[in-house]
C-alpha positions in Angstrom: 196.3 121.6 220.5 198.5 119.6 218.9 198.1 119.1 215.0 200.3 117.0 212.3 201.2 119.5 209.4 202.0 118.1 206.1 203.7 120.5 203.7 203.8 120.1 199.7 206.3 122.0 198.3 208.7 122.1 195.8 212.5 121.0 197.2 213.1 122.7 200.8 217.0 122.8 199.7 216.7 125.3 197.1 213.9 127.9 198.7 215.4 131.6 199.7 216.0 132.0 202.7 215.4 135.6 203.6 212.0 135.5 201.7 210.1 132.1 201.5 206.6 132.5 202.4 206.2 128.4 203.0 209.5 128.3 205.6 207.7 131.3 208.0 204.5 129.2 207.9 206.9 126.5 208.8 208.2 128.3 211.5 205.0 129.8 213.3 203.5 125.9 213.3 206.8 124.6 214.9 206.5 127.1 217.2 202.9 126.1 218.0 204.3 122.5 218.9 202.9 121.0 215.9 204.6 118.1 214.4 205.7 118.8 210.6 205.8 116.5 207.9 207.9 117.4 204.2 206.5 115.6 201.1 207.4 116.8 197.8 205.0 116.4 194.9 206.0 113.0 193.4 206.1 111.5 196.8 202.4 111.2 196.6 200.3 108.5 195.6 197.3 106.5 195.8 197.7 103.3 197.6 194.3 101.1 196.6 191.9 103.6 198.2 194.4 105.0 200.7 195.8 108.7 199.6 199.7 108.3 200.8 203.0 110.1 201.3 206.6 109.3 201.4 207.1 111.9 203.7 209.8 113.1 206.7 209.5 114.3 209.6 210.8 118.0 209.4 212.4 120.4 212.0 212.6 123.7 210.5 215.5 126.9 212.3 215.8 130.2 211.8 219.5 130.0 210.8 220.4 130.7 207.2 223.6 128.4 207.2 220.9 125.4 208.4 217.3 126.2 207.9 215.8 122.6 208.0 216.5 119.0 209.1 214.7 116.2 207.5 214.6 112.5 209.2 214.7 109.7 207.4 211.3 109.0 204.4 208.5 106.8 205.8 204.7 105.9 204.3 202.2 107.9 205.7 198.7 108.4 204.9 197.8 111.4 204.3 194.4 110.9 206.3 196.3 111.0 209.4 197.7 114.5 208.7 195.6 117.3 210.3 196.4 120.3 207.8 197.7 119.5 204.7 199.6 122.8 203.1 199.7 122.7 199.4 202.3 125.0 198.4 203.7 123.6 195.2 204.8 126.4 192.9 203.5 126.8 189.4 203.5 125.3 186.7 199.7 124.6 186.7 199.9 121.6 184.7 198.5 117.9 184.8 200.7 116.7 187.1 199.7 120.1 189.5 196.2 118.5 188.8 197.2 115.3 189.6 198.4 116.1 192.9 195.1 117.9 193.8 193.3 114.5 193.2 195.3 113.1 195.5 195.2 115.7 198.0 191.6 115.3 197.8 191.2 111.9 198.9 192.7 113.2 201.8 190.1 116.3 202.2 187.6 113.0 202.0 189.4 111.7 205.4 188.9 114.9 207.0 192.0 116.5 206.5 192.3 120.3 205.9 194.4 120.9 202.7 195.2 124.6 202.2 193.9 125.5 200.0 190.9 123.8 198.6 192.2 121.3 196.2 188.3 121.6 193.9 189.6 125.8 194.0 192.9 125.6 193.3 191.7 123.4 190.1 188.7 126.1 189.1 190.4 129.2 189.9 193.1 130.1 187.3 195.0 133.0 188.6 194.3 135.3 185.4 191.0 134.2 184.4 189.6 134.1 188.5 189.7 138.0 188.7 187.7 138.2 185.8 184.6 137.2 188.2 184.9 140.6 189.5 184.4 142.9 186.3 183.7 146.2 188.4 187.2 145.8 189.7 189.3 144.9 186.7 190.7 146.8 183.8 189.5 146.2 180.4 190.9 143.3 179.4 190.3 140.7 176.8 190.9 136.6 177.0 191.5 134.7 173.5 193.4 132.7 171.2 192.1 134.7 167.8 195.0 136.8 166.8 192.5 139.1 164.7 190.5 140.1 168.0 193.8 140.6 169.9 195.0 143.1 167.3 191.6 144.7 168.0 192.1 144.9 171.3 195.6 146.5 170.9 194.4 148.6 168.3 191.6 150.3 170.9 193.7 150.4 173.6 197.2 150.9 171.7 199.1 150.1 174.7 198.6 146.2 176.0 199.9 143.6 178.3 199.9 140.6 176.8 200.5 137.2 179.4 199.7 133.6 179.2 197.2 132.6 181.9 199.6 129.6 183.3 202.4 131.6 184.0 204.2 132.7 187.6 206.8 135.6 188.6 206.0 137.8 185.7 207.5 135.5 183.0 206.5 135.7 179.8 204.9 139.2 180.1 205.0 141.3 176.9 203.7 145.1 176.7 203.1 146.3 172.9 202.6 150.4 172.9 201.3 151.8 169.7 202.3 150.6 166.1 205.0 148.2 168.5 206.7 146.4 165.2 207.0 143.5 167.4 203.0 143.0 167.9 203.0 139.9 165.7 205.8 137.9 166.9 204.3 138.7 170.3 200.9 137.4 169.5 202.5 134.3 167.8 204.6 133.5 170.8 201.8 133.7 173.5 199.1 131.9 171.5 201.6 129.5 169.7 200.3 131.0 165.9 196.6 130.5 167.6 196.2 127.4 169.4 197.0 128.6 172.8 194.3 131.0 174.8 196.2 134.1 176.4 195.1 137.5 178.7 195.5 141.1 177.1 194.9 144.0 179.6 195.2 147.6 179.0 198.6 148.8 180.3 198.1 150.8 183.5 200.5 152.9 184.0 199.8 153.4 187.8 202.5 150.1 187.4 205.5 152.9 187.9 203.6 153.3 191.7 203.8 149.1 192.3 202.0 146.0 191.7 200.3 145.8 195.2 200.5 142.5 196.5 197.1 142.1 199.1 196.9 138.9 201.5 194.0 137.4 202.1 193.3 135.1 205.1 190.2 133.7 204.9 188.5 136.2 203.1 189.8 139.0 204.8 192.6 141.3 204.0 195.8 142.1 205.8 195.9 145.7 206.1 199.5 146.0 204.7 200.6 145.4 201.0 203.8 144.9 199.5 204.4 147.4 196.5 206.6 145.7 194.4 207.8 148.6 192.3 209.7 147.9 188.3 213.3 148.3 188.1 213.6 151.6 185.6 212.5 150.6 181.8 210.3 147.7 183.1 206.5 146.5 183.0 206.8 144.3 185.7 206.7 144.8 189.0 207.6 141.1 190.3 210.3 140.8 192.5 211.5 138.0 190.7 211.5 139.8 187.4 214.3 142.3 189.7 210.9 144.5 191.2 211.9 146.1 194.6 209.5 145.9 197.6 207.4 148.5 199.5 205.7 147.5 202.2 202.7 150.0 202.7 198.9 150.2 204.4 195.9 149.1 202.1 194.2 152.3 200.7 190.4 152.5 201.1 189.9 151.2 197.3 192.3 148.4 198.0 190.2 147.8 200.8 187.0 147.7 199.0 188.3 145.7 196.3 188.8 143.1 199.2 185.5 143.3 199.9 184.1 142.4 196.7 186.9 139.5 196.7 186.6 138.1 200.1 183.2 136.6 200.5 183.7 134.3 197.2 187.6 133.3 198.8 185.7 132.4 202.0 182.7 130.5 200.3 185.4 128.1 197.8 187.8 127.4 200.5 190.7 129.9 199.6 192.4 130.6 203.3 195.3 131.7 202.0 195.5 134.1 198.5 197.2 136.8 197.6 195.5 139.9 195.3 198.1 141.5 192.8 196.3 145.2 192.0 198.0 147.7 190.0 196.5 151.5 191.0 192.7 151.1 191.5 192.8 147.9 189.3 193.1 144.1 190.5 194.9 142.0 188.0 195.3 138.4 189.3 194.7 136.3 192.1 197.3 133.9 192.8 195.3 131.1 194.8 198.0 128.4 194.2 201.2 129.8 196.8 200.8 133.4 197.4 204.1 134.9 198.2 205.2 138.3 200.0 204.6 137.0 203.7 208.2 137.4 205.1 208.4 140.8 203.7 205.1 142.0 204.8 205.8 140.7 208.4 209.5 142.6 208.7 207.9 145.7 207.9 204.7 145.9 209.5 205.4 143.9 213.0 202.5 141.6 212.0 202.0 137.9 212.3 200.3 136.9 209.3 201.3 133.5 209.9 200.4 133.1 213.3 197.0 134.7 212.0 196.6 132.4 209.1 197.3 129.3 211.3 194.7 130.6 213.7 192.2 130.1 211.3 193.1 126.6 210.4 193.2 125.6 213.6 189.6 127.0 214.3 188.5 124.9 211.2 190.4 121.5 212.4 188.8 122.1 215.8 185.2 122.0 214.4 185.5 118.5 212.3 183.2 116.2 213.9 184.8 113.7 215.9 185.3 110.2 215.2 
């Protein structure tokens, strides 16, 4: 079968390389004999009642001197596209939001955007793993300074993150009597007007934050550990973390399970679940990373697997 692929994404010059997740989906639907099309995220708009693109046509290589070739932009409606990938980094702000609208006007025409523009909007990354208390660590989500000093003050060793943030930026740990506490707390919430996540530090961190994909609800049975340079929280490779690609344990497995069905049932084909020991932390719903990396290691074609399912779902639209 023969499907067009539209691909939101942030610019295609400045991606790396070696690790980016979007370029080996790229790849596996080239491969396929699908034809790609690039659009970046102010290239769409909404044309009367038409959802459109100034997109190009996109050839993608595996050949780090030359990785893509881009013909020259044309209008296309984005009804025409089979498979719409929305892969637009953070930030989640209005103009992310905007760009879901207008992705879902296409969803209207029948096309499959990936993932569910309605989820991406409803399911911040922080706040979405809070649906699953049994699998969480205590945690606590608020803008009132006084019941985040609580919080620390039971815990006495907190990670403290705003709930629109990517990569591990802006991620503060306080330990006991940390003089820094209120500067912290002033920062995050902007002296109280902005509503932020505190977790319980888990030290289990020094083992990796376990980065799980999900396709379609289900896992793959390899994680990357991404493991803190010495001295640090964070885990995230772009906050310097090193990678470990490793199987799933049984409770990383049964935290999928609890997961999965609710990914599945909101349109979520492709997420990634960050879990630190026996604890999930986030799920990152709007471009999951840790693809490339997983795939080197483990001989796997998570791609190819992912764009299996999409295909299964284009082939059982109705026809017109």
């Amino acid at each position: 079968m023969s499907l067009k692929l539209g691909v939101v994404m942030d610019p295609i010059s400045s991606i790396n390389y070696k690790k980016d997740t979007t370029l080996g989906l790229l790849w596996a639907a080239q491969d396929r004999g699908w034809s790609l099309f690039y659009i970046e995220p102010d290239g769409l708009y909404l044309s009367g009642e038409e959802p459109m693109a100034r997109a190009q046509s996109l050839t993608v290589y595996r050949d780090a001197s030359q990785w893509y070739a881009l013909k020259e932009p044309q209008e296309l409606s984005l009804g025409d596209l089979d498979i719409c990938l929305m892969r637009k980094d953070p930030p989640f702000d209005l103009e992310y939001i905007y760009a879901t609208y207008l992705l879902e006007r296409a969803e209207q025409r029948g096309t499959l955007v990936v993932n569910r523009c309605q989820s991406l909007r409803d399911c911040n990354e922080k706040l979405f793993a809070t649906e699953f208390p049994d699998c969480c660590p205590p945690l606590l989500v608020s803008r009132d300074m006084a019941k985040l000093r609580a919080f620390h003050s039971e815990h006495e060793d907190v990670i403290f993150k705003p709930l629109d943030g990517m990569g591990g930026s802006a991620i503060f740990r306080a330990r006991k009597d940390d003089p820094n506490l209120s500067v912290i707390l002033e920062t995050l919430t902007r002296s109280g007007v902005q509503t932020i996540m505190a977790q319980r530090y888990l030290p289990a961190i020094s083992d990796g934050d376990k980065r799980i994909l999900m396709i379609d609800g289900e896992p793959v049975p390899f994680s990357l550990a991404r493991i803190p340079l010495a001295g640090e929280s964070r885990g995230n490779l772009a906050a310097g973390g090193s990678g470990r690609v490793q199987p799933l344990s049984d409770h990383d497995r049964w935290i999928a399970e609890q997961v999965g069905p609710a990914l599945k049932a909101r349109g979520l084909f492709f997420v990634g679940l960050d879990v630190i020991g026996n604890y999930l932390t986030e799920i990152n719903v709007t471009s999951p990373t840790c693809l490339r990396e997983i795939e080197a290691e483990s001989g796997l074609d998570i791609a190819g697997q992912l764009l299996d399912v999409v295909q299964a779902h284009v082939a059982k639209r109705p026809s017109t």
